[in-house]
N, C-alpha and C positions, 0 to 999 in steps of 0.2 A: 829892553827890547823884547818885545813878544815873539814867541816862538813863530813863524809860520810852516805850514802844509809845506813839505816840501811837492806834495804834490799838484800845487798851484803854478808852480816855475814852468810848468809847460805853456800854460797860456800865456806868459808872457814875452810880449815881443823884446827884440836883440837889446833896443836903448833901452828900456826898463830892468833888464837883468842885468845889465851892466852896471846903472846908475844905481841898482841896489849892491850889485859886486863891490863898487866905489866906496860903498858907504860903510862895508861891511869889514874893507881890509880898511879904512882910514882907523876904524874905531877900535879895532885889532893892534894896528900901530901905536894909538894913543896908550893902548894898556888900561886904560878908565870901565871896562865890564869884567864883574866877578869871573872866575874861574869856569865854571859850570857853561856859563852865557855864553863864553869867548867859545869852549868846544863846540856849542850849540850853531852859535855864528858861523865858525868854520866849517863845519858840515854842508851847512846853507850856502857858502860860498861855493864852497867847490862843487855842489849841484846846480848852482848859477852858471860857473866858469866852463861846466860841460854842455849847459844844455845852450850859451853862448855859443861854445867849436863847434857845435850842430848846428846852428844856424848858421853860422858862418861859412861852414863845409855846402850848405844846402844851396847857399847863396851864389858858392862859386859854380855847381853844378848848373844853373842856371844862366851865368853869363855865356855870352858867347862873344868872338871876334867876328868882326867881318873880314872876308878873304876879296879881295880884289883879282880884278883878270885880267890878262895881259895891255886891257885896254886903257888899264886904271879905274873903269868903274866898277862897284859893288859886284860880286858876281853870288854871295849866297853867304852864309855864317856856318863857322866849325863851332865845336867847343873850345872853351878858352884854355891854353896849355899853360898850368902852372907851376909847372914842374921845371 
């Protein structure tokens, strides 16, 4: 596995940092990369798996619910409580 930039992980959108996340703890599991690779690996991951919770946090900022009005119709959108 070639080292990459960790500073490329920003341009990558959610499903891609993920699908390389995937790839990265499966090969970690197997135990099949030297010593060296495997820290390398891991560093990469967990720079994937944060800039992942960042978009995902970014994501929830972004929805919102719709609030209905006594009438039952739409009356206007809050942010979404995820708490």
């Amino acid at each position: 596995m070639t080292a990459k930039p960790a500073n490329d992980i920003a341009s990558l959108k959610f499903e891609q940092a993920m699908a390389e996340l995937e790839s990265i703890v499966s090969r970690l599991e197997r135990g099949d990369i030297p010593l060296e690779e495997s820290i390398t690996a891991y560093e990469r991951g967990e720079a994937l798996k944060k800039h992942c919770d960042q978009l995902l946090k970014s994501a929830e900022m972004r929805i919102e619910k719709i609030t209905l009005g006594p009438d039952g119709k739409p009356k206007g959108t809050e942010p979404l409580d995820v708490g």
